[in-house]
C-alpha positions as CSV (number, residue, x, y, z in Angstrom):
1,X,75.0,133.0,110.9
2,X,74.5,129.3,109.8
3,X,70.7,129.5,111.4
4,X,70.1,133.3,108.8
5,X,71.7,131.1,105.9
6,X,69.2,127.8,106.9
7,X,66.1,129.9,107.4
8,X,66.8,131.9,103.9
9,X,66.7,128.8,102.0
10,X,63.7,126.9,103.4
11,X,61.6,130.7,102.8
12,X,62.9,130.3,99.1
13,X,61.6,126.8,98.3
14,X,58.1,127.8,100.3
15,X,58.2,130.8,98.0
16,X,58.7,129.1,94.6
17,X,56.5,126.1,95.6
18,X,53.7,128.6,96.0
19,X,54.7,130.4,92.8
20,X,54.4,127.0,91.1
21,X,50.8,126.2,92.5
22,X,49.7,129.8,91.5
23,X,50.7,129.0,88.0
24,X,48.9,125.7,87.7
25,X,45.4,126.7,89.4
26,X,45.7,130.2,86.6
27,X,46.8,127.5,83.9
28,X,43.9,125.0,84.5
29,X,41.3,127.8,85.1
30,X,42.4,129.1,81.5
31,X,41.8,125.5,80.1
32,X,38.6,125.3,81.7
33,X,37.0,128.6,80.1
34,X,38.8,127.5,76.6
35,X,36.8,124.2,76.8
36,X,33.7,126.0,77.6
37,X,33.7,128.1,74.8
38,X,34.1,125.3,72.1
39,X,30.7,123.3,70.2
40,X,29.7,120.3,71.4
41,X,30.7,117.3,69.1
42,X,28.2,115.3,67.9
43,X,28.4,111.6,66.7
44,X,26.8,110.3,64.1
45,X,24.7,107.0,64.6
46,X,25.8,104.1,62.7
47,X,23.4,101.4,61.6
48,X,24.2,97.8,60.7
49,X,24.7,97.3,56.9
50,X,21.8,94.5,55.4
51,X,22.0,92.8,52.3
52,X,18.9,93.6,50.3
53,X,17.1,91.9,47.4
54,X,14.8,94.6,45.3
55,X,11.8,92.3,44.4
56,X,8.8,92.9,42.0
57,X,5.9,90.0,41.3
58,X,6.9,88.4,38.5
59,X,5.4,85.4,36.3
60,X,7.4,82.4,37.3
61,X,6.6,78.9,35.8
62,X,7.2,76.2,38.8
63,X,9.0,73.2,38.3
64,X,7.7,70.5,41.1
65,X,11.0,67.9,42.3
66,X,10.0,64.4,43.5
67,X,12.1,61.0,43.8
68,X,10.9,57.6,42.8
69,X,11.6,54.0,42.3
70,X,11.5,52.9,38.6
71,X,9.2,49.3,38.1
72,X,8.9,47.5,34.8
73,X,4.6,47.7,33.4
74,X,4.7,43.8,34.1
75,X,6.4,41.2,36.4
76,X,5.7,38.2,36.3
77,X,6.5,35.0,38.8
78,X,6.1,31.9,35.8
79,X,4.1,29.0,37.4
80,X,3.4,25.7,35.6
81,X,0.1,24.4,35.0
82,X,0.5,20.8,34.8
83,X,2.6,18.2,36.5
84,X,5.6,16.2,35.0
85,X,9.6,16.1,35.0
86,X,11.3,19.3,33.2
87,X,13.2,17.2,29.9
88,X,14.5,21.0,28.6
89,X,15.5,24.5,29.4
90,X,16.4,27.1,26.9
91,X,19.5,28.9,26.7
92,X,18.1,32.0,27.1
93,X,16.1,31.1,30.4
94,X,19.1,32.6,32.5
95,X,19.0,35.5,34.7
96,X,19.6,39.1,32.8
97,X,18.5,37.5,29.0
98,X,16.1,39.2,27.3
99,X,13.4,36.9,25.6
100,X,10.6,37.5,23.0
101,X,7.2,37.2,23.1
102,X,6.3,33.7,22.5
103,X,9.6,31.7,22.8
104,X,9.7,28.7,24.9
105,X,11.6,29.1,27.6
106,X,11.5,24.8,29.2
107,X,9.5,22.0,28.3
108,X,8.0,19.8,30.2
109,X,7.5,16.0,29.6
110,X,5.1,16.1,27.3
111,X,3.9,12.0,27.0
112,X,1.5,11.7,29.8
113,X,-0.8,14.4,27.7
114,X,-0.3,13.5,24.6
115,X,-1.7,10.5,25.2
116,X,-4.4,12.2,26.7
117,X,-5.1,14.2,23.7
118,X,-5.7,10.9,21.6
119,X,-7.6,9.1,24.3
120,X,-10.2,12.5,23.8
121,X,-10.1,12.2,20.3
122,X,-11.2,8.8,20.3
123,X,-14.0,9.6,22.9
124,X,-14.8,12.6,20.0
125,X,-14.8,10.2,17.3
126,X,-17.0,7.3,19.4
127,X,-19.6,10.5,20.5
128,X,-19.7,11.7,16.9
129,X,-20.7,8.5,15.7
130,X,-23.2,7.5,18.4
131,X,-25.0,11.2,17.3
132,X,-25.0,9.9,13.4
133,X,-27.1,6.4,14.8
134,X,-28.9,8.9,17.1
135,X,-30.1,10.6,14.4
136,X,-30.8,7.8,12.4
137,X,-32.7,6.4,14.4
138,X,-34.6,9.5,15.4
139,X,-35.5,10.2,11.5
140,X,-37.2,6.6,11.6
141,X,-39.1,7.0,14.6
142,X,-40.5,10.3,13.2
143,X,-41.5,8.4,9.7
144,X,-42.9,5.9,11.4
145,X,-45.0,8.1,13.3
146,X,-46.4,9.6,10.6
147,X,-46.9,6.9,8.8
148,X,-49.2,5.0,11.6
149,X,-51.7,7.9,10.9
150,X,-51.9,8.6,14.2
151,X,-52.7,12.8,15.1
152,X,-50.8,15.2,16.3
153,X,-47.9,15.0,18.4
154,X,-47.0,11.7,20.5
155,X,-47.7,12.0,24.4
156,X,-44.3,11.5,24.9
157,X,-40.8,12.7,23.7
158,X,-39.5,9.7,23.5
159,X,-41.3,8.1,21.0
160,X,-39.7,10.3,18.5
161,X,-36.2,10.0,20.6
162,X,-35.8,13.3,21.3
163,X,-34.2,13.0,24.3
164,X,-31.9,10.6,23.2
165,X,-30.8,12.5,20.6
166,X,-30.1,15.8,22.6
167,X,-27.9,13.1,24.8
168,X,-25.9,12.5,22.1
169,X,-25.5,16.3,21.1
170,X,-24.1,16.9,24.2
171,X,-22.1,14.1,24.8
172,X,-20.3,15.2,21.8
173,X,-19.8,18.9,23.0
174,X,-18.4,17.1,25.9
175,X,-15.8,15.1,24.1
176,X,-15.0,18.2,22.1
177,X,-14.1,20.2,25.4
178,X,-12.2,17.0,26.3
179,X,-10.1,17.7,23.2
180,X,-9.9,21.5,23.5
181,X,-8.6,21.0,27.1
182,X,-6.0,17.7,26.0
183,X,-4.5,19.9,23.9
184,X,-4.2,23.4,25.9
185,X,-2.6,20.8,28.2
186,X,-0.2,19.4,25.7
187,X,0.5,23.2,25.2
188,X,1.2,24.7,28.9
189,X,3.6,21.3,28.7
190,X,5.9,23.6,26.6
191,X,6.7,27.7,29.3
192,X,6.2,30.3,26.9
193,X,7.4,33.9,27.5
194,X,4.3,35.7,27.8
195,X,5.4,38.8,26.6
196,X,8.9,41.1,25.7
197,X,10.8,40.6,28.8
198,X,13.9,40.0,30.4
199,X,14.5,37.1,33.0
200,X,15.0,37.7,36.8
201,X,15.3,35.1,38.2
202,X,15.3,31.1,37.5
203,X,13.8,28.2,40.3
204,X,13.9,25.0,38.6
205,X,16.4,22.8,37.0
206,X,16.5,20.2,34.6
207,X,15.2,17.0,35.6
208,X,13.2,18.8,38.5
209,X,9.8,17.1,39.1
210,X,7.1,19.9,39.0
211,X,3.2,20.3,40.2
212,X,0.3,22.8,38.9
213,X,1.6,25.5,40.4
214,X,5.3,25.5,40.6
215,X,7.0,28.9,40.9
216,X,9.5,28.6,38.1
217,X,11.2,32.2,37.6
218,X,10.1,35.6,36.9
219,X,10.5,38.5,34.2
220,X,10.1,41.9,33.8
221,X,8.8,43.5,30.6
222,X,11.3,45.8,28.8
223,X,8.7,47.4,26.8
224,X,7.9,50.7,29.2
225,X,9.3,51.3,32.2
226,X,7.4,53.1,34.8
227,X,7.8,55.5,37.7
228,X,5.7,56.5,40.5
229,X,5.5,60.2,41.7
230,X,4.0,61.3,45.2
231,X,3.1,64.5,45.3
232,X,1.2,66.3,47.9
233,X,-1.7,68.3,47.7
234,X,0.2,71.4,47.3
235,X,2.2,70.3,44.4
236,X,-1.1,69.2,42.9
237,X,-2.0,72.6,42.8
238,X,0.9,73.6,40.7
239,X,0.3,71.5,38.1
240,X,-2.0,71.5,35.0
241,X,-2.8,67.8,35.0
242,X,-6.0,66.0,34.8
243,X,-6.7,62.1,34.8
244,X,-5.7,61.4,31.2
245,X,-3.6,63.8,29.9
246,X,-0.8,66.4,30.7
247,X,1.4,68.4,28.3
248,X,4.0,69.6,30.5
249,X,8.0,68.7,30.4
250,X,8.9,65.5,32.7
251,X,12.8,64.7,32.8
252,X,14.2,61.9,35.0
253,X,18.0,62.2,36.6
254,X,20.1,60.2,39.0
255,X,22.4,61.7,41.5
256,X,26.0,61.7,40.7
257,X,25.4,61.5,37.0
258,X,24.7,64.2,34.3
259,X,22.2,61.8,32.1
260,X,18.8,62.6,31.8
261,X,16.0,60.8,30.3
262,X,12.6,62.5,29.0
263,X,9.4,60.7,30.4
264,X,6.0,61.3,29.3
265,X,2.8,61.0,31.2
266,X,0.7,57.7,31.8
267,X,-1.4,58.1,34.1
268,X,-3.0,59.1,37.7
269,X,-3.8,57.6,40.4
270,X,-7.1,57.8,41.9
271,X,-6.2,57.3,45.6
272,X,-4.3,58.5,48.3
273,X,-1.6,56.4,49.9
274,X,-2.5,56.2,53.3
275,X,0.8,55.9,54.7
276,X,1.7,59.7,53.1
277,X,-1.4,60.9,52.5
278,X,-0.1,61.7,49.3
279,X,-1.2,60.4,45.5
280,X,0.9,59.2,42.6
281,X,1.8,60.7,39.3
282,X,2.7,57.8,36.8
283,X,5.6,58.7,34.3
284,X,7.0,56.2,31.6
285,X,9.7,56.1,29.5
286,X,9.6,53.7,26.4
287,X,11.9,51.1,25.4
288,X,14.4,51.6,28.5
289,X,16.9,49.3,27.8
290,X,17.3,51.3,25.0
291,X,17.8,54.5,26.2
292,X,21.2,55.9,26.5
293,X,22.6,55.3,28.3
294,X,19.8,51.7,29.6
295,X,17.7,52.5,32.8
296,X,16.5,49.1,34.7
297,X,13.7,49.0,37.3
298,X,14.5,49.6,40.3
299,X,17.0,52.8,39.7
300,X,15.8,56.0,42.0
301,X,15.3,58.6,39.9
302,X,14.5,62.3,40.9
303,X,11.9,63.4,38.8
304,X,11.4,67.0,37.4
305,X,8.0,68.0,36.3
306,X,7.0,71.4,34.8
307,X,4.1,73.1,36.2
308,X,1.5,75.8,35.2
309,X,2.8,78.9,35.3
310,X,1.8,81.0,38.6
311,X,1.8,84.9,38.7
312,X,2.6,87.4,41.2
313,X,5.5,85.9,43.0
314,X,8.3,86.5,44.0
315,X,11.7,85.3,43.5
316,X,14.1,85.2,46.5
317,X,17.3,83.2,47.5
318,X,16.1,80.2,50.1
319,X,18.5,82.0,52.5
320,X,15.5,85.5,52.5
321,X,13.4,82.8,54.8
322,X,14.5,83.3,58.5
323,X,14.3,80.6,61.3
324,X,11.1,81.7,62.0
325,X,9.6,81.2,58.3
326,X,9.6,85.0,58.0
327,X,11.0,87.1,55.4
328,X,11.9,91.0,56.1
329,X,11.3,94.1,54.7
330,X,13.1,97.7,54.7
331,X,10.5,99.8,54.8
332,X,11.1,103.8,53.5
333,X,12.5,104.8,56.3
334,X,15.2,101.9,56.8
335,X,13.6,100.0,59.3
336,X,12.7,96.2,59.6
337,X,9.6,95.3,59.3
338,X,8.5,91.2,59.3
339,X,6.1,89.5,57.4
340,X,4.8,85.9,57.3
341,X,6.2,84.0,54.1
342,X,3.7,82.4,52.1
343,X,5.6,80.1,49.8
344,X,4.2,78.7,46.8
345,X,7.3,76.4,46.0
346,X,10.7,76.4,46.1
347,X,13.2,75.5,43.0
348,X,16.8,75.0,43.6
349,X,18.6,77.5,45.6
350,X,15.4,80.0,45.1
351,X,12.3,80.1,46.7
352,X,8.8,81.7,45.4
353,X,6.3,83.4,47.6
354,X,3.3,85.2,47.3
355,X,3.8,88.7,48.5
356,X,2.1,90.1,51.9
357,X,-0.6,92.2,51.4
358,X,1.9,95.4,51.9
359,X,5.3,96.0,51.2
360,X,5.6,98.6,53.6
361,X,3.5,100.9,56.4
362,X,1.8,102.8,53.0
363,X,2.2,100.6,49.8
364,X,-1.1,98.2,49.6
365,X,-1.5,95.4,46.6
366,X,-3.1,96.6,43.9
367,X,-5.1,94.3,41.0
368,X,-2.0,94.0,38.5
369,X,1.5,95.4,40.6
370,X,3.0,95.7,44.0
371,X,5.3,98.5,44.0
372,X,8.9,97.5,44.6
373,X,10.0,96.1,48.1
374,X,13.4,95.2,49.4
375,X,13.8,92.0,51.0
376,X,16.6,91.1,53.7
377,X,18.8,88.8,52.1
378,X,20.4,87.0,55.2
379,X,17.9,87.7,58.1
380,X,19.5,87.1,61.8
381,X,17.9,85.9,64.8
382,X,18.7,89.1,66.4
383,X,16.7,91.6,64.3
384,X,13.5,93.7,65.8
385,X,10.6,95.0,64.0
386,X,11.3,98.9,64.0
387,X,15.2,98.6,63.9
388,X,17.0,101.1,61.5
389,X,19.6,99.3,59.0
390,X,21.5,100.2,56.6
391,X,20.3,98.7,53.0
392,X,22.9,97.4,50.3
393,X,21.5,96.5,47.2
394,X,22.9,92.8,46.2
395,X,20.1,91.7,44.0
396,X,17.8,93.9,42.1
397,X,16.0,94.5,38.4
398,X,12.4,93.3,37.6
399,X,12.0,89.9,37.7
């Protein structure tokens, strides 16, 4: 009886786990056909969003940027010309005074050539009257001459002392030169400031014993300050400048201040530096120590010139130019497409380029317009030619 009961039960459980795997196989199969019958679903692609930049050539006037060392128009190391013991300085012959044109700055002892100036003034006087006797003395020989009735001309020139007088001409130009140079002496005895300046330096002291020669200070002229700009050939090129005259804007500025100081041309240099290869622009600015607020030589200046104006550019951030010195295009279709930047300067946080002969697969330069084209703003290393993008305006409008 207990084996019926046994063998019941285990044919139950065999019967419902059957039941139970019937069910699942029908259930799955059903899932199967229901999948079967549905669409397929289809993704759509996403492409990487660009920052874009609509450009159009544009008339842009360039501004070149260059840095340079201001130097006064004159310095001047102060050496005497003639020997002797300093008896005086002037007050103002200090370091950082300003002095005039013609004020004496020391004087030197003085005795030795005044002295020498009245020794050649006698020498003058004795050769002035030795020419008076001379010709005297010629003006008898010649009446005598004439009166012996003899013809003609004597054989010899110094019958009528000829000679003897011309000695006596010229042995008072002599003495006069003595003179002349006594008292230019007696005048370099006493250091004149040569023009406006200011005084750099001093060497000597009072007392100090001094020979032709001696370095005694140096100055700077305040009246025009002057400040040399390299520029290379290609900056040159954007400029409207010939040797003697240019009519652009020229504005000097230091770093970490908000001053500027207008500057106008001077001049050009006619030769290339051969350690740059590049030649000078000379700017000036007038009066400096009078500007406001003063600007002293040897301040570094950056110097901002205006150029000719240049057209069919155009005007991108400096961050458009990829490591490669490419910029990149979306063409119609959203693909990248790179092209060779030609830049014709940059300004600031922008740069200026010539556009490439097309802006896309189609559009070719024509004589006045390229059609629009839209520049990647931010370029990565990572980009291909060919690769689809999505485009976001950031920048756009004509120029």
């Amino acid at each position: 009886m207990k084996y019926l009961k046994s063998h019941s039960r285990v044919l139950l459980v065999t019967l419902a786990t059957g039941v139970s795997i019937f069910l699942a196989l029908a259930f799955n199969a059903q899932q199967i056909k229901a999948a079967q019958k549905k669409p397929p679903v289809v993704r759509e692609a996403v492409y990487p969003d660009v920052g874009i930049a609509v450009v159009h050539p544009g008339e842009y006037r360039a501004e070149i940027t260059a840095w340079g060392e201001a130097s006064a128009e004159h310095t001047l190391a102060l050496k005497s010309d003639v020997v002797g013991r300093i008896e005086q300085l002037s007050e103002q012959f200090k370091t950082g005074n300003r002095v005039d044109k013609g004020d004496v700055l020391l004087q030197i002892d003085a005795t030795d050539y005044q002295k020498a100036v009245a020794d050649a003034k006698a020498q003058m006087a004795d050769a002035q009257l030795a020419l008076y006797e001379e010709e005297r003395q010629s003006q008898q020989a010649l009446e005598e001459w004439q009166q012996s009735g003899f013809e003609g001309q004597p054989t010899s020139p110094l019958v009528l002392r000829k000679p003897q007088l011309a000695k006596a001409q010229a042995v008072l130009e002599q003495a006069k030169a003595s003179v002349a140079k006594a008292n230019r002496d007696l005048a370099l005895t006493r250091i004149r400031a040569p023009f406006d300046g200011v005084v750099v330096s001093r060497l000597v002291q009072p007392g100090a014993y001094v020979q032709t020669g001696t370095e005694l200070g140096s100055l700077y002229s305040r009246s025009k300050l002057e400040v040399s700009v390299l520029l290379s050939d290609q900056q040159w090129q954007m400029l409207d400048v010939g040797t003697t005259q240019y009519n652009g804007d020229i504005v000097l500025s230091r770093a970490n201040s908000s001053h500027q100081w207008p500057a106008t041309f001077d001049r050009v240099e006619q030769h290339t530096h051969s350690d740059n290869r590049q030649r000078a622009l000379i700017v000036a600015v007038d009066k400096p120590l009078e500007q406001n607020p003063p600007i002293h030589p040897g301040d570094f200046f950056e110097i901002t010139v205006t150029g000719r104006s240049m057209e069919k550019l155009w005007r991108l951030p400096a961050s458009a130019i990829s490591q490669n010195n490419d910029i990149w295009l979306v063409t119609a279709d959203n693909t990248l497409k790179a092209y060779a930047g030609q830049l014709a300067y940059r300004q600031d946080q922008w740069v200026y380029l010539y556009p490439p002969q097309t802006a896309n697969d189609e559009e070719e330069l024509t004589e006045n317009k390229l059609s629009e084209a839209r520049v990647v703003i931010r370029p990565l290393s990572s980009y291909l030619e060919g690769m689809r993008v999505n485009p976001i305006v950031e920048m756009g409008g004509q120029p």
